[in-house]
N, C-alpha and C positions, 0 to 999 in steps of 0.2 A: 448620294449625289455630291454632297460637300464634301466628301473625304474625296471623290474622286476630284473634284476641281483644286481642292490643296494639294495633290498628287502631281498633278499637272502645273503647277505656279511652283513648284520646289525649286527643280530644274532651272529656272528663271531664277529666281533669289537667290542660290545660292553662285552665282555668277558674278552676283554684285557683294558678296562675300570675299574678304581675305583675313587671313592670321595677321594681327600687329604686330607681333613679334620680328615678323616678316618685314612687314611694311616701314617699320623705321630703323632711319639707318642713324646711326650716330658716330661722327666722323672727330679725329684729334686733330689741328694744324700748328705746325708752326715752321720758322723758318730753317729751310736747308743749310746742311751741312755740306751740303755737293754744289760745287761753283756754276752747275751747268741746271740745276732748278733753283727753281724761287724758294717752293714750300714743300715740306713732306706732310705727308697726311695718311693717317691710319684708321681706315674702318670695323668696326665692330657693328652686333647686332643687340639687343635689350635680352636679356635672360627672362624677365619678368615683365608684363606690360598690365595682368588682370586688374592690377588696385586702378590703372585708365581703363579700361576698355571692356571692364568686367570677367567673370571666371573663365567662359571661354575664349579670352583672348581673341578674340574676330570684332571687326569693324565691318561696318555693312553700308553700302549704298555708291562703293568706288569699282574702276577695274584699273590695275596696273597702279596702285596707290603708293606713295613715295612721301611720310614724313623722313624730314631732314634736320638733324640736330648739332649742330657744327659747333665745336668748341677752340679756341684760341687757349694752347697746350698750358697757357702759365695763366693768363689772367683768367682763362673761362669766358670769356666773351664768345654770345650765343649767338649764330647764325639758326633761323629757321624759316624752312619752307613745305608749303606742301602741296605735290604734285601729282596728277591722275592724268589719263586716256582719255574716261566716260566718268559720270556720274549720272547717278538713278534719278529721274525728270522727279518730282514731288507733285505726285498727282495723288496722293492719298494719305492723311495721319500715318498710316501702314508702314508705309513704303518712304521715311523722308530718310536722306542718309545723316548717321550719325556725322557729328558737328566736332571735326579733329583739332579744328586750330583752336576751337575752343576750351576742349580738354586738354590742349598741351601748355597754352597759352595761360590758365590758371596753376599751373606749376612752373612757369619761369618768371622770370623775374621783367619788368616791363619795356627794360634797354635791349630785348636781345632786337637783332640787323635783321633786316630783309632782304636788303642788297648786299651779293653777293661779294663784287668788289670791294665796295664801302670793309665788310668783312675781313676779306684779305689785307686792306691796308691796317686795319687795328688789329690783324695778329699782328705786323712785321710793328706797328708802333708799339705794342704792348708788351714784345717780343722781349724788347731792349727797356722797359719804363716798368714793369713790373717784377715788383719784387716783395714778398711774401711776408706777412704779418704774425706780430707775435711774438713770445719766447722764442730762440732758437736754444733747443734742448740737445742735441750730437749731430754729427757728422758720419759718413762713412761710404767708403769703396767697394765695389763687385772689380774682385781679378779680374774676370775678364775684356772687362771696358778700363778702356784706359782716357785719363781726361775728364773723367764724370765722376760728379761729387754730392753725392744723394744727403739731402741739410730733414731735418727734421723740430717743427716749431710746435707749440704749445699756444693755443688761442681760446680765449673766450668771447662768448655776446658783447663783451665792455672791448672788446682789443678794439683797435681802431682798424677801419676798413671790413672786418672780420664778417660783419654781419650781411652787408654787399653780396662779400664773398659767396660767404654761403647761400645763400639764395641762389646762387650761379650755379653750384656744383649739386647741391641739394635732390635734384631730380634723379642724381646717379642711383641713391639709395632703393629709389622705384625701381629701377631698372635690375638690380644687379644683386637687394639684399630681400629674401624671401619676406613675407611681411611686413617688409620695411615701411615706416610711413616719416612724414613730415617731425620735427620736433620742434617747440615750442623754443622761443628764444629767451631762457631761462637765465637766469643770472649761474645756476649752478649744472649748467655744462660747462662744459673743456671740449676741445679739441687738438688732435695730434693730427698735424698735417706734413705730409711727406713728398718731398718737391726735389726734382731731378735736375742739378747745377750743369750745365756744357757749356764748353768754351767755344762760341762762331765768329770767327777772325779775333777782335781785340778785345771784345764782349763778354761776358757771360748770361747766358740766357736759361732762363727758369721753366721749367715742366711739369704739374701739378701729375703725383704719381698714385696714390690714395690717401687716407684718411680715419680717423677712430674717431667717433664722441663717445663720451665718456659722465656718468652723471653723479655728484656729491651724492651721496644718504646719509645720514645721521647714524653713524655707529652705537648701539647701546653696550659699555662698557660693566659687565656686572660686574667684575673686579675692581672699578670706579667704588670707593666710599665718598658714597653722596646722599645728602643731605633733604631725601625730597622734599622735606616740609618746606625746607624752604626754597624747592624748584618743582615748582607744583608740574612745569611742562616738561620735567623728565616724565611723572606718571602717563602723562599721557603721549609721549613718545612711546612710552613701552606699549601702550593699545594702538599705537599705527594711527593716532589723531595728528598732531602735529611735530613739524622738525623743530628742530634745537638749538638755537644760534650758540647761546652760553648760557651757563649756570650760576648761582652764585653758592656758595658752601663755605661756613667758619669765614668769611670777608674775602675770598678770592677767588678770581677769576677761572672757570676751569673752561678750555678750549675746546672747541668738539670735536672729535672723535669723527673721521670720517669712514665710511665705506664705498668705494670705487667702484663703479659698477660700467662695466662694457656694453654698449648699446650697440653701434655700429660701427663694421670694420670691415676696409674694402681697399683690396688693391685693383684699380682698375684692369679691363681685362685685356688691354694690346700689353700690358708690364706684368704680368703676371707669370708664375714659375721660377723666378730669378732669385728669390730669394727676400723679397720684399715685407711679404708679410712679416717674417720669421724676426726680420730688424725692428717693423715698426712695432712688436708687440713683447720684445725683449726691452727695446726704449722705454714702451708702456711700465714695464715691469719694474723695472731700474729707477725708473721716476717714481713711484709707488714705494717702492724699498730706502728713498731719500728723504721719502716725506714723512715727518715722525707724525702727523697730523688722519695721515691715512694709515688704517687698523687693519684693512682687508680687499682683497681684489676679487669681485666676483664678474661673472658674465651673466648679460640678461638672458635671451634663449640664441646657445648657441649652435650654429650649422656646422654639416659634419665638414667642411673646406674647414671651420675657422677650427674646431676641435682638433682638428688633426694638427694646426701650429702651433693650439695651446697645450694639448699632450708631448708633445715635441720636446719644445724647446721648457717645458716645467722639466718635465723628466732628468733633461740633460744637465739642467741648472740644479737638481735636486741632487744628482751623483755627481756632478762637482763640488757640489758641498758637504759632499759626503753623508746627508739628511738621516736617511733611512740606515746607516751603518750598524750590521748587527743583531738587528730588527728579524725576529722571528713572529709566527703568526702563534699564538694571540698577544694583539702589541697592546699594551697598557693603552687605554683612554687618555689617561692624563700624559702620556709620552707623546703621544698623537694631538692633545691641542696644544702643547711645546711648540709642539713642532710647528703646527697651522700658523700658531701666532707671532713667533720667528720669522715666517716667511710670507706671513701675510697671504694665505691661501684661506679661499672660503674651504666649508669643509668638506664639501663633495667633491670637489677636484684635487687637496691633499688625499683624500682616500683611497680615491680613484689612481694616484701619482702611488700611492703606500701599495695599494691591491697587485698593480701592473710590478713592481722590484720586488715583491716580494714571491711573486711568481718565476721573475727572471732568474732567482736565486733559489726556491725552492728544489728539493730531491723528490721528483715525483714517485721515486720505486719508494719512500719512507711514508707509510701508511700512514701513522702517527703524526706528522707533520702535513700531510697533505689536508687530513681529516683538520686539521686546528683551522691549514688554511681556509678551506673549504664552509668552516660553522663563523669564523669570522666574516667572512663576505656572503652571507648567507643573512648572517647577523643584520648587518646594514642593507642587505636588501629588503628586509622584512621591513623593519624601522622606516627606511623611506616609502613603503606602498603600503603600510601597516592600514590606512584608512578601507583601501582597495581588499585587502587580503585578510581583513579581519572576518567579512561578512560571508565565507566563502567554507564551509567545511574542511575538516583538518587533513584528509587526505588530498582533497585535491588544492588543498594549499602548499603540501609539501611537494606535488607534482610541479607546483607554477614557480618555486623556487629554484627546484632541481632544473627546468627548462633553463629560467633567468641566469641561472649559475653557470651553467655549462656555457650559453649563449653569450654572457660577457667573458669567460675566459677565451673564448674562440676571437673574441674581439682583442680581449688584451695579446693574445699568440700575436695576431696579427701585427700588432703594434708594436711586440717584440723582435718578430723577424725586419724591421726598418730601423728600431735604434735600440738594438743589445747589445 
């Protein structure tokens, strides 16, 4: 009898059921460039809303439901409202509808607008009064726009306004980067932020386009002669206890050693395709290769959009530099961390940059050479699932090799018919 009366009440509930994904809309403003409108404005939808709304993405107890997220293109000034048809009467614990300005309303920052107007006037003053914090680290032009001049800054927690900022823009990350969540406002972040320059009449007016943070780690230098006795907090650096401001060693100063590590990287998605990413993570890269202070670039977990910019453009900067020149498989270890430490590659993605050229370059009809290639990357597959693949009997360990092998080459081809 209960199953048939939950049968019966489905149909009703899920009524008052919608997808957030759906339900919010997230809008860019700022002022036109067309003398005959005020403002342009570009709508998008969230990629991601589960870390609000939970795994399945649905919010319950609206019909025809309408969060609104409105942002002012340069400063980030937040418009929010939320609109509905009906809403479900609370006549039972059961049945109360989940509480959206609530959940929205703890991820933004506490100045965003309600009035809509009020809104529209602080894009058009923010329009012209904001302008963007920080280092400014390069410049650069897309052919096809002309008149636009995309600036790229370097900010930390301590920049001034910086931290504002972020709070403002911060909620992108929910939306847009898969497990993305909140970060702590750390003294040892950075951020690389990337803002779209246009000229409206006499003016220049600023575009917030996307964004990378970025976090210090303590590099452990084992080529470093140091002295632990007397830096006891090197030993325990090397156990993953604490970081390492400086050492002292024989009466001087040694400096630390950083490691760069990529957290979050986003080009928002009305600007996306044009070639933005590909700028801000060359910048990244450039800046990384300046600083004699940073030893290495790694990424924290990265997605296949972002892997495919950093496969990209590593590659292309690797055979401009001619890196791998010569390089037959089996390439010496100690040629291979040369190399890594030259270019300040962690080592999985030098490999990964060594595996894909030296396939490009390989004689598949030469046995002999296919066979070196093949036990070298065979090599490094073991070694990194060595945990996984030890406990597993030796036949069908050679099977999940041979899968793995054949399955990344099929990936590297791919990667070769786009930049060979």
């Amino acid at each position: 009898m209960t199953e048939m009366v939950e049968e019966l009440l489905k149909p009703q509930e899920e009524e008052w059921l919608c997808n957030s994904n759906e339900a919010i809309t997230i809008w860019f403003f700022e002022p036109s460039t067309d003398p005959d409108q005020e403002f342009d404005s570009v709508k998008v939808s969230p990629k991601f809303t589960y870390s609000i709304f939970g795994d399945k993405e649905q919010i319950y107890g609206y019909k025809n439901l309408e969060i609104m997220l409105k942002f002012s293109s340069g400063s980030f000034a937040t418009y929010f409202d939320v609109r509905y048809s009906d809403k479900i009467p609370d006549v039972s614990s059961t049945s109360i509808a989940d509480n959206v300005v609530d959940k929205i309303k703890e991820l933004i920052p506490s100045d965003y607008i309600t009035n809509f107007d009020i809104f529209l006037q602080t894009v058009s003053e923010d329009a012209y009064n904001f302008k963007p914090m920080g280092e400014k680290i390069t410049e650069y032009c897309l052919e096809e726009e002309e008149d636009i001049i995309y600036e790229i800054y370097r900010a930390t927690f301590d920049t001034p306004r910086f931290k504002e900022y972020h709070k403002r823009f911060q909620i992108m990350v929910l939306f847009y980067i898969e497990a993305g969540t909140y970060i702590d406002e750390d003294e040892k972040w950075e951020t690389m932020l990337l803002f779209e320059k246009k000229r409206i009449g006499d003016k220049h007016i600023y575009s917030f386009v996307g964004f990378c943070t970025m976090y210090n780690y303590y590099f452990y230098n084992l080529e470093k002669s140091i002295n632990t006795e007397n830096c006891p907090a090197v030993i325990d650096q090397v156990n993953n206890k604490i970081p390492v401001s400086e050492c002292i060693n024989e009466g001087k100063v040694i400096p630390e050693d950083i490691r760069l590590r990529i957290s979050q990287f986003l080009i928002f998605p009305h600007v996306q395709g044009k070639g933005h990413g590909s700028k801000l993570y060359q910048t990244i890269y450039k800046y990384v290769l300046s600083n004699l202070r940073i030893k290495e670039l790694s990424v924290e977990i990265p997605n296949d959009s972002f892997e495919a910019i950093r496969d990209k453009n590593d590659l292309l900067y690797l055979r401009e530099q001619k890196a791998f020149e010569g390089l037959v498989a089996p390439v010496d270890k100690k040629i291979i961390d040369s190399i890594r430490r030259k270019y300040k590659f962690n080592k999985r993605q030098l490999l990964r940059c060594l595996e894909i050229e030296l396939l490009r370059k390989l004689n598949k009809t030469d046995a002999a050479a296919y066979k070196a290639y093949r036990l070298q990357v065979k090599e490094r597959l073991y070694n990194w699932n060595k945990e996984v693949l030890k406990d597993i009997d030796r036949a069908e360990r050679i099977e999940k090799l041979k899968e793995t092998f054949e399955a990344l080459v099929g990936e590297y081809q791919e990667i070769l018919l786009k930049y060979n």
